[in-house]
Backbone as a chain_set.jsonl record, in Angstrom:
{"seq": "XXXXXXXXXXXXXXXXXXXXXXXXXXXXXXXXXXXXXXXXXXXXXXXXXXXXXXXXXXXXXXXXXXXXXXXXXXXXXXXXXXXXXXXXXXXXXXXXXXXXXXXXXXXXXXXXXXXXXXXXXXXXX", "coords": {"N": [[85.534, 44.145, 19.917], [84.296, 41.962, 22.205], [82.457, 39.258, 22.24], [79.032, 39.278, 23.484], [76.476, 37.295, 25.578], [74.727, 38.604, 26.713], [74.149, 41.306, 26.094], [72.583, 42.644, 23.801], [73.398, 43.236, 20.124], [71.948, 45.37, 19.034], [70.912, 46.629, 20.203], [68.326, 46.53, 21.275], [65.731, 44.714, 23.773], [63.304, 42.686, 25.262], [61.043, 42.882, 27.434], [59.203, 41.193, 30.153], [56.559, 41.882, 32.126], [54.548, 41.258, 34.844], [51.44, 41.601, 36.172], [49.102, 42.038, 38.653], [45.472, 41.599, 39.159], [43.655, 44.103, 41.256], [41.023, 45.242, 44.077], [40.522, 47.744, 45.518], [39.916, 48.38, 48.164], [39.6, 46.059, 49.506], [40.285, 43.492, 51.405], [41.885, 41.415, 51.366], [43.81, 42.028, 49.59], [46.637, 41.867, 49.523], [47.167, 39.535, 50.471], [49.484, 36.546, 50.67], [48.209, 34.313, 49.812], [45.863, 34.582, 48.903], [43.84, 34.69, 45.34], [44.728, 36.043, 42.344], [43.706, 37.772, 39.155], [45.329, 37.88, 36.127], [47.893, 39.715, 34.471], [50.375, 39.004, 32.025], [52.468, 41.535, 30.389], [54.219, 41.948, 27.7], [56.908, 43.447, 26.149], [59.365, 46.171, 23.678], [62.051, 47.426, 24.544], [63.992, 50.128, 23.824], [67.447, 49.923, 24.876], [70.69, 50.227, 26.753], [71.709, 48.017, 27.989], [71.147, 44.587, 30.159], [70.475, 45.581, 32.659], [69.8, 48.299, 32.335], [67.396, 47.767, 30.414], [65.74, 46.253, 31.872], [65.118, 48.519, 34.024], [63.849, 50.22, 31.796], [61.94, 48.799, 31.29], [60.583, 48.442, 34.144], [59.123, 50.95, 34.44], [57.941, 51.16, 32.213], [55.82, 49.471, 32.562], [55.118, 50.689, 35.484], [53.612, 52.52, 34.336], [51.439, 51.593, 33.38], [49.75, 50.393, 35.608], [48.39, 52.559, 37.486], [45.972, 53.487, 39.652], [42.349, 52.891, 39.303], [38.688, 53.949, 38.943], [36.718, 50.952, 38.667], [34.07, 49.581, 36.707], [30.408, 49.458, 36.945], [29.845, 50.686, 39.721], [31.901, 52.143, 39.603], [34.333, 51.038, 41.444], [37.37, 51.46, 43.401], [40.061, 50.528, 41.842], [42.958, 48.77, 40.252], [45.268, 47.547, 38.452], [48.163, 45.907, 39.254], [51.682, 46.293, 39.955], [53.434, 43.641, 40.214], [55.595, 42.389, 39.331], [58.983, 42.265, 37.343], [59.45, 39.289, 34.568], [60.916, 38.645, 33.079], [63.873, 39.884, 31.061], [65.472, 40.188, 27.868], [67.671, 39.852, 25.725], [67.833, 41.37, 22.001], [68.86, 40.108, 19.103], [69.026, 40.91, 16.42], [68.501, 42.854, 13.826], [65.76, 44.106, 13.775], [62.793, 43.581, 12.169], [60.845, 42.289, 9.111], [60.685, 39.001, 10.188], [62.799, 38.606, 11.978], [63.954, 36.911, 14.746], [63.112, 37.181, 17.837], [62.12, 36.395, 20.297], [62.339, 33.397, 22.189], [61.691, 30.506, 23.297], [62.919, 27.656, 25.05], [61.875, 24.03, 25.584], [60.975, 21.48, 27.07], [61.89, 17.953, 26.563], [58.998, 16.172, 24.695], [56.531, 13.962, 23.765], [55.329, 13.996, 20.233], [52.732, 14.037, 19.756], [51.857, 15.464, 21.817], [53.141, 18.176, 21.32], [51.833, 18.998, 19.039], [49.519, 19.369, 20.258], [49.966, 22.12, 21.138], [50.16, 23.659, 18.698], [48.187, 26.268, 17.332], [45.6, 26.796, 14.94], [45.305, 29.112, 11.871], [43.337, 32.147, 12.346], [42.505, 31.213, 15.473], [43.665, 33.008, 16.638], [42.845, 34.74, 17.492], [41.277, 37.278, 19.718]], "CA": [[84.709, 43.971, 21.094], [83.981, 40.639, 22.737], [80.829, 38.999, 22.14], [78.977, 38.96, 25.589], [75.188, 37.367, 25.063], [73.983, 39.129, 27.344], [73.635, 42.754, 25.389], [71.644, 43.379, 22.325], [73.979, 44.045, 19.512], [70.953, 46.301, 17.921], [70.471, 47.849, 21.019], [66.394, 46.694, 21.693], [65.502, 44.101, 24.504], [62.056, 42.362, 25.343], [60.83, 42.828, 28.575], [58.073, 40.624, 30.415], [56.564, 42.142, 33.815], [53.352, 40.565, 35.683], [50.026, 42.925, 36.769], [47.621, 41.582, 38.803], [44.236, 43.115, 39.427], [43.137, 43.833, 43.124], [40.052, 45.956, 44.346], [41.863, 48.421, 46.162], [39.781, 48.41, 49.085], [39.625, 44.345, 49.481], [41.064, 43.318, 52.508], [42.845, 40.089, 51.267], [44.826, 42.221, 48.169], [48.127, 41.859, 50.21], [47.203, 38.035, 51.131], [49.91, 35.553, 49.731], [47.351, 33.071, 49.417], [44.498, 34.945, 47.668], [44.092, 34.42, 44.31], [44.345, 36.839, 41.473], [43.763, 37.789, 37.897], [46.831, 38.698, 35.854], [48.491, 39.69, 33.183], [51.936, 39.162, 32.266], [52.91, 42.081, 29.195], [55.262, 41.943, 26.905], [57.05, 45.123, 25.65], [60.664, 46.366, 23.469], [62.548, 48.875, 24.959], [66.005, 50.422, 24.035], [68.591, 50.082, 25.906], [72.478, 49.425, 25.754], [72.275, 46.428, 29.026], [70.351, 44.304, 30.993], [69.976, 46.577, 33.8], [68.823, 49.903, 31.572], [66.294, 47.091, 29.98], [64.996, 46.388, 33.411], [65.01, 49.262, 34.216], [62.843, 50.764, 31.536], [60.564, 47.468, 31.662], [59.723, 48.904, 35.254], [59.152, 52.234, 33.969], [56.615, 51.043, 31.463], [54.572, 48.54, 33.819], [54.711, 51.314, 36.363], [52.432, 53.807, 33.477], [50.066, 50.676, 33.211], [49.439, 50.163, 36.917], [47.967, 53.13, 38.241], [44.78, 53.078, 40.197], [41.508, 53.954, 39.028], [37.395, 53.406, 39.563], [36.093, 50.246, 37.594], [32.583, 48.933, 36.695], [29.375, 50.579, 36.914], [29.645, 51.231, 40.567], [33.322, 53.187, 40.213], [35.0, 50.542, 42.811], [38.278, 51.73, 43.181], [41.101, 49.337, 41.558], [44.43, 48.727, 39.956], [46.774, 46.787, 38.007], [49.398, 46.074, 40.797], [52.977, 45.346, 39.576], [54.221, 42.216, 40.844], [57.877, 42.617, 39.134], [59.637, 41.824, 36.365], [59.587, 38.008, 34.609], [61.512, 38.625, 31.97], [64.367, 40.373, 29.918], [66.074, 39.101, 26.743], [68.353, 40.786, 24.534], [67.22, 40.959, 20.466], [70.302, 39.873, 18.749], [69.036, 40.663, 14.929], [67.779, 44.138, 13.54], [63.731, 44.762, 14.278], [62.265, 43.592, 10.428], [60.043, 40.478, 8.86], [61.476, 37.344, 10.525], [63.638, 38.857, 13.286], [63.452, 36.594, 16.164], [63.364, 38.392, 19.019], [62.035, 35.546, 21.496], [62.403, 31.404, 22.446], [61.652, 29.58, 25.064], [63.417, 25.809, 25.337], [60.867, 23.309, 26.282], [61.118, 20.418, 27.966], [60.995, 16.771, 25.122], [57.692, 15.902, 24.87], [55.619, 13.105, 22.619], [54.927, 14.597, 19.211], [51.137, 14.281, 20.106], [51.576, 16.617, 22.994], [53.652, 18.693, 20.874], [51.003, 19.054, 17.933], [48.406, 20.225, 21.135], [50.122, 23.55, 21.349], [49.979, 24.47, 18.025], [46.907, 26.512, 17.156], [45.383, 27.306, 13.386], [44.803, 30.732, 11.172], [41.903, 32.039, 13.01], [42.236, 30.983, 16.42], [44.66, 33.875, 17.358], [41.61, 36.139, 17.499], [40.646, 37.906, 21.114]], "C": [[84.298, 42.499, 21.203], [82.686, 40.325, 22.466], [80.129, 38.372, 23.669], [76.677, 38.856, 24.86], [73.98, 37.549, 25.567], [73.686, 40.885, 26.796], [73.318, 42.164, 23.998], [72.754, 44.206, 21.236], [73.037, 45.148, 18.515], [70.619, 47.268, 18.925], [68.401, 47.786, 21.885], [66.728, 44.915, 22.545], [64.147, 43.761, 24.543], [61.912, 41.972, 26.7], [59.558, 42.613, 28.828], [57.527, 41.299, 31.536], [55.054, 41.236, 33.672], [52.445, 41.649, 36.566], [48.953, 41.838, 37.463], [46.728, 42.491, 39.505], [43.876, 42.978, 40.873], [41.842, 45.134, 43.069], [41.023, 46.376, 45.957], [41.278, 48.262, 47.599], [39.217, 46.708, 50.007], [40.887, 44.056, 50.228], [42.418, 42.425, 51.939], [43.887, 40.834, 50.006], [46.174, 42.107, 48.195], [48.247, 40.063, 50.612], [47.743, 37.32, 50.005], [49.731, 34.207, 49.031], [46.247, 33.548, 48.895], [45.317, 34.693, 46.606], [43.738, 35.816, 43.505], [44.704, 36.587, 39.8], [45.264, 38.151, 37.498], [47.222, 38.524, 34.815], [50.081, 39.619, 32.862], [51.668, 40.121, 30.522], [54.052, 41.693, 29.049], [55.564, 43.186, 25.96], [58.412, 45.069, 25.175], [60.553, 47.587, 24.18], [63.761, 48.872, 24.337], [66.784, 50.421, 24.651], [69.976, 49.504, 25.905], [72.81, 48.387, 26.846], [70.983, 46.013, 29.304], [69.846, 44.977, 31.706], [69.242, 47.808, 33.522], [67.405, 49.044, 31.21], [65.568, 46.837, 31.296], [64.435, 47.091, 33.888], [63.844, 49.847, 33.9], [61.645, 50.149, 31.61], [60.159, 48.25, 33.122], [59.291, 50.081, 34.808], [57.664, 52.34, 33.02], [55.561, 50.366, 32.11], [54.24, 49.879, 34.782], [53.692, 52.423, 35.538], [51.602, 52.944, 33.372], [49.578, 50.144, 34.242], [48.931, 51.099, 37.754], [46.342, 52.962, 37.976], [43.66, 53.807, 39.376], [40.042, 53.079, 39.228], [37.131, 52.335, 38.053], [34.998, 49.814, 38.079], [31.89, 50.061, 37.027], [29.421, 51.04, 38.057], [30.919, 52.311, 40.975], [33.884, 52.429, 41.027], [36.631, 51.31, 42.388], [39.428, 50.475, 42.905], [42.147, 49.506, 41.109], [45.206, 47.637, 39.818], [47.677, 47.279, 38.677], [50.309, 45.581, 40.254], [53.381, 44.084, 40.336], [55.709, 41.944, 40.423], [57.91, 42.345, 37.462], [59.813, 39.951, 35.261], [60.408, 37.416, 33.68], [62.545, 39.415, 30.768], [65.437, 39.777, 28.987], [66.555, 40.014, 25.499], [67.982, 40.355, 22.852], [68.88, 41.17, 20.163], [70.322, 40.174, 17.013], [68.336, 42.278, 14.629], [66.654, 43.622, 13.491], [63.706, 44.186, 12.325], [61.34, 41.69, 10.342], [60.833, 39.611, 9.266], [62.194, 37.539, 11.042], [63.101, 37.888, 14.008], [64.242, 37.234, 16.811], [63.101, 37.875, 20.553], [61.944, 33.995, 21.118], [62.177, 31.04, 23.644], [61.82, 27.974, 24.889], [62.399, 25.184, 26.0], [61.601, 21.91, 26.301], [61.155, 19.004, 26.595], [59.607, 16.396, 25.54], [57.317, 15.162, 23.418], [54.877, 14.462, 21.987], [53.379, 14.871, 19.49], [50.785, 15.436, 20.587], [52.167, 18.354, 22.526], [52.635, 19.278, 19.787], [49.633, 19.987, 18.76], [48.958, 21.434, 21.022], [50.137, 24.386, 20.015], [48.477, 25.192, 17.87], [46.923, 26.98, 15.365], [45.22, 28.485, 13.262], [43.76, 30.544, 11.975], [41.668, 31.892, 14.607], [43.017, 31.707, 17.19], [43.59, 35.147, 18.211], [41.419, 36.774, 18.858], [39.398, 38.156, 21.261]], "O": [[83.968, 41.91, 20.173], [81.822, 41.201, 22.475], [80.463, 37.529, 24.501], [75.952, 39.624, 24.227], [72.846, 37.142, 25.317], [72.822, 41.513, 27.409], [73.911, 41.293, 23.362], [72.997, 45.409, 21.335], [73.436, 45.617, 17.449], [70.177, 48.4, 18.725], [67.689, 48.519, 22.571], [67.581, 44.114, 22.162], [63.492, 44.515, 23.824], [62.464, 40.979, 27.175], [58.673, 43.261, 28.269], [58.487, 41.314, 32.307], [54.608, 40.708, 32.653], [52.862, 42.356, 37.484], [48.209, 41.043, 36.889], [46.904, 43.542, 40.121], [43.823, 41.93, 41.516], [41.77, 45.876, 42.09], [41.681, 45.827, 46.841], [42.155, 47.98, 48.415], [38.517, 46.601, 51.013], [42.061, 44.248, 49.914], [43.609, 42.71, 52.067], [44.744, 40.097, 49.519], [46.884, 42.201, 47.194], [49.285, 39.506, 50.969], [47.235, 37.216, 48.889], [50.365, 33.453, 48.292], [45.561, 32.702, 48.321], [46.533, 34.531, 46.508], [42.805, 36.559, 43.809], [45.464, 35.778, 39.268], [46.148, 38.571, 38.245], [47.082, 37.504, 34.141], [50.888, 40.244, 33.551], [50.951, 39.655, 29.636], [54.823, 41.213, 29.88], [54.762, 43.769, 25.23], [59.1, 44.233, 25.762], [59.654, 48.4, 24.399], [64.506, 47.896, 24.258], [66.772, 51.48, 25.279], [70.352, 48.542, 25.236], [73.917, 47.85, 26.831], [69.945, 46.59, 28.978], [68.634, 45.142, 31.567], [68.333, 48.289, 34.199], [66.346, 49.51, 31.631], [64.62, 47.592, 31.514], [63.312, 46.829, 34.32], [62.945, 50.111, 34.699], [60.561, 50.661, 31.891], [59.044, 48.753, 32.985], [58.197, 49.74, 35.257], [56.731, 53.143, 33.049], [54.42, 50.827, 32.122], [53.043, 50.156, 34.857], [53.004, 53.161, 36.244], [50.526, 53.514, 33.193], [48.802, 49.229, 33.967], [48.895, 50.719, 38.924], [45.672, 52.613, 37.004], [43.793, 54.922, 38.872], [40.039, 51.894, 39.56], [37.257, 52.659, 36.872], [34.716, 49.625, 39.262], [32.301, 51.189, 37.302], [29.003, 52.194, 37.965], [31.058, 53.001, 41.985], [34.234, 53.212, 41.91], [36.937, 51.63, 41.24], [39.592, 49.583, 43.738], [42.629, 50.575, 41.485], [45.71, 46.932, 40.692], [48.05, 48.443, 38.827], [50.157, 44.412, 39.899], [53.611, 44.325, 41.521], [56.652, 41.442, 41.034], [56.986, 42.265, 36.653], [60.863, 39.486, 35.705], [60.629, 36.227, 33.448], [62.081, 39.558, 29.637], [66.211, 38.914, 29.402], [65.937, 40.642, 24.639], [67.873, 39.176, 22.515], [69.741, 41.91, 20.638], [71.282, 39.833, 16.321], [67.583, 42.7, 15.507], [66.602, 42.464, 13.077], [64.563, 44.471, 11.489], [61.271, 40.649, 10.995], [61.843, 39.432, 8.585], [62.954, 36.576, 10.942], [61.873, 37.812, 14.056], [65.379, 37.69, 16.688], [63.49, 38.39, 21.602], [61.58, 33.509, 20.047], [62.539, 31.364, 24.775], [60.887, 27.217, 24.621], [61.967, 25.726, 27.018], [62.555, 21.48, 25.653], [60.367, 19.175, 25.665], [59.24, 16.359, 26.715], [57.642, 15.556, 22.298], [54.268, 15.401, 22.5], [52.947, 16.02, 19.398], [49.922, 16.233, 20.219], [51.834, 19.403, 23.079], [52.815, 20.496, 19.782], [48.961, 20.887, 18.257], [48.033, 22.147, 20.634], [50.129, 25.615, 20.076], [47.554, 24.546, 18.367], [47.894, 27.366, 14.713], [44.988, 29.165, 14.261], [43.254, 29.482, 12.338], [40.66, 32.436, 15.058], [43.219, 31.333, 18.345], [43.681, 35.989, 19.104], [41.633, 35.596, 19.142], [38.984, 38.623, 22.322]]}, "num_chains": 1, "name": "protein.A"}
Protein backbone atom coordinates (compact mmCIF):
# COMPACT_ATOMS: atom_id res chain seq x y z
CA UNK A 1 0.00 0.00 0.00
CA UNK A 2 1.17 3.48 -0.93
CA UNK A 3 1.92 5.86 1.67
CA UNK A 4 -0.73 8.72 1.29
CA UNK A 5 -0.23 11.44 4.38
CA UNK A 6 -3.27 12.13 4.45
CA UNK A 7 -4.74 8.84 6.48
CA UNK A 8 -3.75 7.78 9.89
CA UNK A 9 -1.83 4.61 9.64
CA UNK A 10 -3.23 3.81 13.41
CA UNK A 11 -6.45 4.71 12.41
CA UNK A 12 -7.11 7.94 15.15
CA UNK A 13 -7.26 11.65 13.86
CA UNK A 14 -7.43 15.03 15.90
CA UNK A 15 -10.15 17.11 15.22
CA UNK A 16 -10.45 20.99 16.06
CA UNK A 17 -14.11 22.60 15.73
CA UNK A 18 -15.00 26.31 17.04
CA UNK A 19 -18.27 27.05 19.61
CA UNK A 20 -19.22 30.28 20.21
CA UNK A 21 -21.60 31.34 22.93
CA UNK A 22 -24.77 33.44 21.95
CA UNK A 23 -27.89 34.28 24.20
CA UNK A 24 -30.37 32.70 22.20
CA UNK A 25 -32.77 35.36 22.30
CA UNK A 26 -30.12 38.36 21.45
CA UNK A 27 -30.94 39.94 18.43
CA UNK A 28 -27.34 40.49 17.04
CA UNK A 29 -26.39 36.38 17.51
CA UNK A 30 -26.58 36.03 13.64
CA UNK A 31 -24.64 39.54 13.17
CA UNK A 32 -21.24 39.04 11.25
CA UNK A 33 -19.91 41.83 13.05
CA UNK A 34 -20.89 41.11 16.69
CA UNK A 35 -18.47 39.84 18.75
CA UNK A 36 -18.34 36.56 20.54
CA UNK A 37 -16.89 34.29 23.15
CA UNK A 38 -15.45 31.00 21.92
CA UNK A 39 -14.03 28.04 22.21
CA UNK A 40 -12.17 26.12 19.79
CA UNK A 41 -12.06 22.01 21.22
CA UNK A 42 -9.89 19.65 20.52
CA UNK A 43 -10.92 15.94 20.34
CA UNK A 44 -9.49 12.07 18.81
CA UNK A 45 -11.77 10.25 16.93
CA UNK A 46 -11.40 6.94 14.90
CA UNK A 47 -11.68 6.85 11.70
CA UNK A 48 -10.10 5.20 8.48
CA UNK A 49 -10.08 9.07 6.30
CA UNK A 50 -10.30 12.54 6.40
CA UNK A 51 -13.83 12.75 5.61
CA UNK A 52 -15.12 9.92 8.39
CA UNK A 53 -12.72 12.23 10.80
CA UNK A 54 -14.74 15.22 9.86
CA UNK A 55 -17.33 13.75 9.95
CA UNK A 56 -17.27 12.41 13.46
CA UNK A 57 -15.55 15.84 14.63
CA UNK A 58 -19.11 17.27 13.63
CA UNK A 59 -20.84 14.65 15.43
CA UNK A 60 -19.04 15.39 18.64
CA UNK A 61 -19.26 19.38 18.56
CA UNK A 62 -22.86 18.85 17.58
CA UNK A 63 -23.41 16.80 21.48
CA UNK A 64 -21.59 19.95 22.97
CA UNK A 65 -23.75 22.63 21.37
CA UNK A 66 -27.13 22.13 22.41
CA UNK A 67 -29.17 24.87 23.94
CA UNK A 68 -29.90 25.34 27.41
CA UNK A 69 -30.92 28.11 30.38
CA UNK A 70 -27.71 29.81 31.92
CA UNK A 71 -27.09 32.00 35.03
CA UNK A 72 -29.26 32.67 37.85
CA UNK A 73 -31.99 34.08 35.76
CA UNK A 74 -32.23 30.70 33.31
CA UNK A 75 -31.54 33.00 30.03
CA UNK A 76 -31.79 30.73 27.37
CA UNK A 77 -28.28 29.98 25.50
CA UNK A 78 -25.95 27.81 23.54
CA UNK A 79 -22.70 26.83 22.32
CA UNK A 80 -23.28 27.47 18.52
CA UNK A 81 -21.05 25.45 16.12
CA UNK A 82 -19.27 27.57 13.83
CA UNK A 83 -17.52 24.50 11.85
CA UNK A 84 -14.72 22.61 11.77
CA UNK A 85 -10.84 24.22 12.05
CA UNK A 86 -9.10 21.39 12.03
CA UNK A 87 -8.32 17.65 11.14
CA UNK A 88 -4.92 15.89 11.24
CA UNK A 89 -4.14 12.40 10.89
CA UNK A 90 -1.96 10.66 14.07
CA UNK A 91 0.73 8.86 12.28
CA UNK A 92 2.27 6.91 15.54
CA UNK A 93 0.31 4.50 17.98
CA UNK A 94 -1.66 6.57 21.01
CA UNK A 95 1.27 6.01 24.08
CA UNK A 96 3.95 8.37 26.17
CA UNK A 97 5.52 10.62 23.50
CA UNK A 98 3.22 10.00 20.51
CA UNK A 99 2.97 13.16 18.67
CA UNK A 100 -0.17 13.56 17.52
CA UNK A 101 -0.04 17.48 16.73
CA UNK A 102 2.44 20.55 15.13
CA UNK A 103 1.89 23.57 13.97
CA UNK A 104 4.91 25.32 11.67
CA UNK A 105 5.45 28.80 12.77
CA UNK A 106 6.53 31.50 11.10
CA UNK A 107 10.96 32.44 12.07
CA UNK A 108 10.89 34.58 14.74
CA UNK A 109 13.82 36.29 17.14
CA UNK A 110 14.74 33.80 19.84
CA UNK A 111 13.41 36.45 22.39
CA UNK A 112 9.99 36.24 20.90
CA UNK A 113 10.38 32.64 20.75
CA UNK A 114 11.31 32.17 24.58
CA UNK A 115 7.74 34.47 25.18
CA UNK A 116 5.64 31.49 24.28
CA UNK A 117 7.06 29.15 26.39
CA UNK A 118 5.34 28.90 29.75
CA UNK A 119 6.78 27.12 33.20
CA UNK A 120 5.57 23.94 35.53
CA UNK A 121 2.70 25.56 37.14
CA UNK A 122 1.37 27.94 34.81
CA UNK A 123 -0.70 25.28 32.86
CA UNK A 124 -3.22 25.43 35.71
CA UNK A 125 -7.06 26.71 34.86
Amino acid sequence: MAYDKNISPVGWYVVSYLLRFVELNDDRKDDDEARFLSWENTVLVRASSLDEAHQKGLSVARENSKPYKGGPDGVPVQWKLVGITDVLPIYEELGDGAEIMWTERAPRKLKNLKQMVRQKGAFRQ
